[in-house]
C-alpha positions as CSV (number, residue, x, y, z in Angstrom):
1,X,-52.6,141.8,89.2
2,X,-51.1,142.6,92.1
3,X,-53.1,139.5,94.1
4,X,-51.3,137.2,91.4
5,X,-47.8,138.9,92.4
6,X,-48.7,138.6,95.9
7,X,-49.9,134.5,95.2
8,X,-46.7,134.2,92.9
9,X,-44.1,135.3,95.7
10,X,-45.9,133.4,98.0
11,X,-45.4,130.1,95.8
12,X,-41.5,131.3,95.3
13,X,-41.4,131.1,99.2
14,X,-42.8,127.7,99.5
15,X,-40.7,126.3,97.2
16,X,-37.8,127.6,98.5
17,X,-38.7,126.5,102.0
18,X,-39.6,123.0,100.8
19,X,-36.3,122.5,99.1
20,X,-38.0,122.0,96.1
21,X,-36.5,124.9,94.1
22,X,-32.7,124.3,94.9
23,X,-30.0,126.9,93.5
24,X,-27.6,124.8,94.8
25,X,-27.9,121.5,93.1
26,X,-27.0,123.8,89.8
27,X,-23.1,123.7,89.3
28,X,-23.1,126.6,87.8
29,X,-25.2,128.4,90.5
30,X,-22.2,126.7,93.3
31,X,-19.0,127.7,91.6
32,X,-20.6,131.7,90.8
33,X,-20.8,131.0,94.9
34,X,-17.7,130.3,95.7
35,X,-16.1,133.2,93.4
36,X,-18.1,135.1,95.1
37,X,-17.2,134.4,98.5
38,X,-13.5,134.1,97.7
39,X,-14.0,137.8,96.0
40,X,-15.4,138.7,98.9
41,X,-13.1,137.7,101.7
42,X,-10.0,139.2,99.9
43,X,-11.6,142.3,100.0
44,X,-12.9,141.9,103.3
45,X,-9.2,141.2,104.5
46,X,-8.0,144.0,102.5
47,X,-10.1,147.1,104.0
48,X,-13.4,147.5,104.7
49,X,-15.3,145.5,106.5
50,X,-18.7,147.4,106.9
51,X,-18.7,147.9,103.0
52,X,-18.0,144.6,102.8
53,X,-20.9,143.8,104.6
54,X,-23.6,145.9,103.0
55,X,-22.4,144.7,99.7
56,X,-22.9,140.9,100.9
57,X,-26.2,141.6,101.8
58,X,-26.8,143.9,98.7
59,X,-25.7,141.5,96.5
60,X,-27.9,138.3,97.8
61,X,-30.6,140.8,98.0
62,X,-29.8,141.2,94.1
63,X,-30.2,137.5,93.8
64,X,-33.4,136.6,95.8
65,X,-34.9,139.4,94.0
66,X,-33.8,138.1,90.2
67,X,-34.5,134.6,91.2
68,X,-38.0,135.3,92.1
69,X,-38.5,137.5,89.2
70,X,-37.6,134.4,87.0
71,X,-39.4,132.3,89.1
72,X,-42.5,134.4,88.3
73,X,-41.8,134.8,84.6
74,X,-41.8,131.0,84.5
75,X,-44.7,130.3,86.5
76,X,-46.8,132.7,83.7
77,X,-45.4,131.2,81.3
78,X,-46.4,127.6,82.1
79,X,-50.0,128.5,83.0
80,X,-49.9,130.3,79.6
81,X,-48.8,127.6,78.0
82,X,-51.0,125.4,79.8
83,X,-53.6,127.7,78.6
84,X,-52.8,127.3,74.9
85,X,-52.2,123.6,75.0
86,X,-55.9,122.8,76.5
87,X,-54.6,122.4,80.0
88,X,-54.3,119.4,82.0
89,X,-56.9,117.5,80.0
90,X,-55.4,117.6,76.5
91,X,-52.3,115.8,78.3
């Protein structure tokens, strides 16, 4: 199991480095982004900066982490359903 996981992230990283899997062609994805960093700077101005900082990086560690969790659930999911369909050859 863990080989899998370790094959899985290791697809999640190429896909992401190939521009193929793109967060920010979504609109949804872009304007959660830009609440975010307008959030983010007010509160930045407002006081703490090193706070601000760790919870930046907290929170797009939050979101590489979920992203690739979903990425993996998908990726199961298609070979499962690949699986049940016959594969490749039933297409």
């Amino acid at each position: 199991m863990i080989l899998m996981l370790n094959y899985i992230n290791s697809l999640y990283e190429l896909e992401l480095e190939s521009g193929r899997l793109d967060f920010e062609s979504d609109l949804g994805y872009r304007e959660a982004l830009r609440c975010f960093s307008a959030q983010y700077e007010d509160v930045y101005l407002a006081g703490e900066p090193k706070l601000c900082e760790a919870l930046f990086s907290s929170c797009f560690d939050l979101e590489y982490y979920a992203s690739r969790a979903a990425f993996s659930y998908g990726l199961r999911l298609g070979i499962a359903l690949s699986r049940w369909g016959g594969g490749l050859s039933a297409l």
